[in-house]
C-alpha positions in Angstrom: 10.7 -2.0 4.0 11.1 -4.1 1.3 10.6 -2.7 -2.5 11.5 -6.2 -3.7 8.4 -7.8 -2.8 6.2 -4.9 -4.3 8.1 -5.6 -7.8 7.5 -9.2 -7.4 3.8 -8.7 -6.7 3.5 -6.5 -10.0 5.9 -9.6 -12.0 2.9 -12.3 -10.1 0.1 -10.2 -11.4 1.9 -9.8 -15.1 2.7 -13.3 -15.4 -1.2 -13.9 -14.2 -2.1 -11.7 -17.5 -4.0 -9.0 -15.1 -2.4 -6.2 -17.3 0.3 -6.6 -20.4 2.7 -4.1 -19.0 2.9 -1.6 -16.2 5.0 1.3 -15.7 5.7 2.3 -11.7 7.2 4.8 -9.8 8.0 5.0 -5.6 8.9 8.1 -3.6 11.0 7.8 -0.7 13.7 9.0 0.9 13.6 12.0 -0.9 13.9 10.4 -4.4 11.9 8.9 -6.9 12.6 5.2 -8.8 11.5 4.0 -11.5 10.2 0.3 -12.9 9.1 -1.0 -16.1 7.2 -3.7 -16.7 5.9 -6.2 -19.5 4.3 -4.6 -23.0 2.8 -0.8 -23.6 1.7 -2.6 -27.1 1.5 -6.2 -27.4 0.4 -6.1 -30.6 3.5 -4.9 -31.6 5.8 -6.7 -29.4 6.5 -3.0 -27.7 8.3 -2.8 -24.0 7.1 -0.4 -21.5 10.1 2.2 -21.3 10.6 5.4 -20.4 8.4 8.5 -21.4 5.6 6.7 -22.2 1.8 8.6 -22.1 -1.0 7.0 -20.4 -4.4 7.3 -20.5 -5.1 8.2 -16.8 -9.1 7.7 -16.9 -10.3 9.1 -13.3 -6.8 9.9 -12.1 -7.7 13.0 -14.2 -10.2 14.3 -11.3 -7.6 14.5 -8.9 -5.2 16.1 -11.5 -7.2 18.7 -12.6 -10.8 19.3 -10.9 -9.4 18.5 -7.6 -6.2 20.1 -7.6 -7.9 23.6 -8.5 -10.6 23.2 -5.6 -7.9 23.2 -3.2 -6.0 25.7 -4.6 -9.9 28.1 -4.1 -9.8 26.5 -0.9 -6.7 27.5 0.3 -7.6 30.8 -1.2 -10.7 31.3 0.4 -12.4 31.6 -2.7 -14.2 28.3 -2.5 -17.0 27.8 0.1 -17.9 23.7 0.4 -21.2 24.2 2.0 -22.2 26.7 -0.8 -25.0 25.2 -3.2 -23.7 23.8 -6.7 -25.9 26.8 -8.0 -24.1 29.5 -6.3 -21.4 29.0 -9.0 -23.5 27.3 -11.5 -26.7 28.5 -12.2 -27.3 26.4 -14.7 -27.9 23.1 -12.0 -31.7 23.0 -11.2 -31.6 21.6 -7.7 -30.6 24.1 -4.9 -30.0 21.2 -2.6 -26.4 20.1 -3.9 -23.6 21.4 -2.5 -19.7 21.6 -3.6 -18.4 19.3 -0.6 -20.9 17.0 -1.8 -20.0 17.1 -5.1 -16.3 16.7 -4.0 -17.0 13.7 -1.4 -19.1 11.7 -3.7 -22.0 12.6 -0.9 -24.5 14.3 -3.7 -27.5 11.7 -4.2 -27.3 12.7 -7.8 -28.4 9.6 -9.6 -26.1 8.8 -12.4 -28.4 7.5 -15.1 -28.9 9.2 -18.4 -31.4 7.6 -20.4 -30.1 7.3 -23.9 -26.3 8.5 -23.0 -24.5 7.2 -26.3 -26.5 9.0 -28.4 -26.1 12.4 -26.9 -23.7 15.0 -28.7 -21.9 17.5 -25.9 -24.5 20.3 -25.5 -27.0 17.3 -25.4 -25.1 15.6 -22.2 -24.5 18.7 -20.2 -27.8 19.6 -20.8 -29.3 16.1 -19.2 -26.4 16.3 -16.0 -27.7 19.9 -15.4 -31.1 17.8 -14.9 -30.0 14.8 -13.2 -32.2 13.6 -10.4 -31.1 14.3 -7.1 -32.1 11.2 -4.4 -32.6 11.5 -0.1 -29.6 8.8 0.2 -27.0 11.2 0.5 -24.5 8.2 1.2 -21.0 7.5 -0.4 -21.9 6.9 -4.0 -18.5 7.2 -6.4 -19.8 8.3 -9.3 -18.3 10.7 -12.7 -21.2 12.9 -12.7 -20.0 14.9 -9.8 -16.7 15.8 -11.7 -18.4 16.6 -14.6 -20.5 19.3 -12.7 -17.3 20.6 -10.6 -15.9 21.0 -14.1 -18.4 22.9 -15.7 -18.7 24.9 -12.0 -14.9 25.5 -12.5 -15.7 26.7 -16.1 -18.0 29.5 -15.0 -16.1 30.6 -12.2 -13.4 31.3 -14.3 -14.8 32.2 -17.7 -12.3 29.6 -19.3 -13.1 26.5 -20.7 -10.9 23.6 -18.7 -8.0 22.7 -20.9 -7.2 26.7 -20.9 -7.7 26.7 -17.1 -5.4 23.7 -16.3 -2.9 25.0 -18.1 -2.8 28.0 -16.5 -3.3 27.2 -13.0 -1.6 23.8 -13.0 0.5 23.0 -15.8 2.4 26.0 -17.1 3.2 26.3 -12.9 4.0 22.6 -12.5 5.7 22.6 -15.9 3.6 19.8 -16.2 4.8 19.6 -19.8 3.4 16.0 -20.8 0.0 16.2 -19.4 -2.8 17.2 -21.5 -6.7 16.2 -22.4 -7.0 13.7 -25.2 -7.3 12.7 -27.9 -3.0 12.7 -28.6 -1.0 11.7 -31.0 0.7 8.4 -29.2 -0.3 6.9 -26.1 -0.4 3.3 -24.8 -3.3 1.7 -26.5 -6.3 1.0 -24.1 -7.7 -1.9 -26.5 -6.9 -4.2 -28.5 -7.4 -3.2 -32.1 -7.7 0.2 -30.9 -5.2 2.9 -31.7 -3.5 4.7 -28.4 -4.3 8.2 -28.2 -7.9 8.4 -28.0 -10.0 8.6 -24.4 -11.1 5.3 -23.1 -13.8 7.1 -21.3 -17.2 7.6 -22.9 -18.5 10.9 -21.5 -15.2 12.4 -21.2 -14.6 11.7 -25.2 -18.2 13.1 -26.1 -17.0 16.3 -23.7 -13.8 16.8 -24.4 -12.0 19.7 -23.4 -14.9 20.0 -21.0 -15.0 16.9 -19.1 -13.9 17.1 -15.2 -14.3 13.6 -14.7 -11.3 11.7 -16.5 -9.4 12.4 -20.2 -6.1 13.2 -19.4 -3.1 11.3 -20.8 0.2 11.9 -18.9 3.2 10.3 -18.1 5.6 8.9 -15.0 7.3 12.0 -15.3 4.4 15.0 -14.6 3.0 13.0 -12.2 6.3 12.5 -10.2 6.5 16.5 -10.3 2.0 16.3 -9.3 2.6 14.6 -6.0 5.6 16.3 -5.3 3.8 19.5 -4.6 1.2 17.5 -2.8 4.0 16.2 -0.7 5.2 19.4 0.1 3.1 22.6 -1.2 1.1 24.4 1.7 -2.0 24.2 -0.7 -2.2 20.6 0.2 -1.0 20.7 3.8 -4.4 20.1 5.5 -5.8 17.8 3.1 -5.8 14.4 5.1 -8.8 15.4 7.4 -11.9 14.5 6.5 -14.3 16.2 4.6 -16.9 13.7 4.1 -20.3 15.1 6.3 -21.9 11.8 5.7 -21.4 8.6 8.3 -19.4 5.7 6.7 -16.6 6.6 4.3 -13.8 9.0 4.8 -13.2 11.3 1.8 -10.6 14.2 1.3 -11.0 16.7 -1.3 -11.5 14.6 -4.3 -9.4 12.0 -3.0 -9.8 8.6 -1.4 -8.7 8.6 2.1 -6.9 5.9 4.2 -5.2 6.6 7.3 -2.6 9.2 6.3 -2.8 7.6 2.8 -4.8 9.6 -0.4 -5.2 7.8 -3.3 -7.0 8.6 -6.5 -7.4 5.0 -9.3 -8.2 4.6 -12.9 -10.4 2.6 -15.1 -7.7 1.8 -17.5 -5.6 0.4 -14.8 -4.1 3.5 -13.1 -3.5 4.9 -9.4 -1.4 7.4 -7.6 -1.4 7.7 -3.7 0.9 9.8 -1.2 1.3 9.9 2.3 2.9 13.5 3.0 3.4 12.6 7.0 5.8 10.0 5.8 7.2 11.6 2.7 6.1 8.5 0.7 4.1 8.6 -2.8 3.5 5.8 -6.2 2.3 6.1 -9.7 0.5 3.1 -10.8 0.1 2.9 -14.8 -0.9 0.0 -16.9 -2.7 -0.8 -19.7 -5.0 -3.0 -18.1 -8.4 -2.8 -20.6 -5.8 -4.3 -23.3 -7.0 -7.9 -23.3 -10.3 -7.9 -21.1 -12.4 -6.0 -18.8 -12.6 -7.7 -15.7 -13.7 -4.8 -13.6 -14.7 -6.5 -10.2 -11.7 -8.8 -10.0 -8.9 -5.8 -11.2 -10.3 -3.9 -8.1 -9.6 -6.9 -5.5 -6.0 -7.3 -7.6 -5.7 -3.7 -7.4 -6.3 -3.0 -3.5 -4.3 -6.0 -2.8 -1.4 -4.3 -4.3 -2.1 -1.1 -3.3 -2.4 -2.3 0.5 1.1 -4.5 0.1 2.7 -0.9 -1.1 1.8 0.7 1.7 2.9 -2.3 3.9 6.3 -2.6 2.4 7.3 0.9 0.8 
């Protein structure tokens, strides 16, 4: 086990400009350490340090959307193989179901024509309607979040910043976790102030968007996979759920092995393995400079593969 080479991959991948700065956290041994690296702000010469908020982009479905399913589940008051419409009328395809929705197994096909120019009611209007295709194959895509959310919304008669903070956050005392826009946060972009959601449909959505536009910190998340690691909510998640051939899924998480792991556009991840006791939070500011999508992902696994290797 060797923690030192995982720090020295994150200084490699700093030094190679893949993100400014990066703050980390490992879980092991019953403890959690902390790492800083690099700049939250370049622009302003600022360190990563400490109690900084990140934007956590699609970390947020795990966090919120996901987390509640398996609290119904656990409950019995969630049934997978249920039709979306069963708890949301408002869908107009009978064909969809939750585990679908939850394994990224849907066939829904993503594209809204005309997407930037929608206001809220206009966009949850069109995903009600989106087209549903035969493939039903692994396809990771927002729009399922967005639906679970507004599922989540009418099962509970609360719109989703009220129901996270009841179910999860008051709880957790997840105390530094909320949807955007906030009043300091690690910028995102160059030029543009920290604070505000990177994501375009969440920020359209806001307060109703399943799919990403939470802004945490190190801290709540530490406390987040804690009760992963050890609540009974979360005891059975590392089966798969996935009906279709291929790609293993849990419950809103990515599945390896005994590994679940959830990323973020902006440059985020968190994974936990709760037969070893073992978890990280991944946060950077990655977007700063450039958008290099395909080649963050193959700098991002590659990390993510040497943690579990070495932590």
């Amino acid at each position: 086990m060797s923690i030192e080479m995982i720090l020295g991959k994150i200084d490699e991948q700093l030094r190679a400009g893949i993100y400014p700065g990066a703050s980390l956290a490992l879980y092991r041994d019953g403890q959690w350490l902390d790492f800083y690296f690099g700049l939250a702000d370049p622009s302003r010469k600022e360190g990563t340090r400490p109690g900084l908020v990140y934007d956590l982009a699609s970390v947020s479905k795990v966090v919120g959307v996901g987390t509640v399913a398996a609290f119904l589940l656990h409950s019995s008051s969630l049934e997978l193989d249920r039709p979306l419409r069963h708890y949301y009328p408002a869908f107009h395809d009978n064909q969809v179901t939750v585990r679908q929705l939850l394994t990224h197994t849907s066939g829904l096909d993503p594209y809204i024509p005309h997407r930037n120019e929608l206001n809220a009611q206009e966009l949850k209007a069109a995903l009600n309607r989106l087209t549903v295709l035969e493939d039903r194959s692994f396809r990771y895509t927002d729009v399922n979040f967005l639906l679970l959310g507004f599922m989540l919304e009418e099962m509970f008669d609360k719109s989703l910043d009220v129901l996270f903070q009841q179910e999860i956050f008051e709880p957790w005392q997840l105390s530094e976790t909320s949807f955007g826009p906030v009043k300091e946060a690690v910028p995102t972009v160059r030029g543009v102030e920290g604070g505000l959601g990177h994501d375009p449909k969440a920020r359209v959505l806001g307060l109703h968007a399943g799919s990403a536009g939470f802004f945490s910190t190190l801290r709540d998340l530490e406390i987040f996979l804690e009760h992963y690691l050890q609540d009974d909510f979360a005891a059975n998640l590392t089966r798969n759920f996935s009906r279709e051939p291929g790609k293993r899924r849990s419950l809103a998480w990515n599945l390896e092995d005994d590994w679940l792991d959830h990323t973020g556009y902006t440059g985020t991840f968190i994974m936990y393995n709760r037969k070893e006791q073992k978890a990280v939070i991944f946060l950077s500011n990655r977007t700063y400079e450039k958008d290099e999508r395909d080649q963050w992902i193959l700098d991002r696994n590659q990390l993510m593969n040497l943690i579990k290797t070495e932590l």
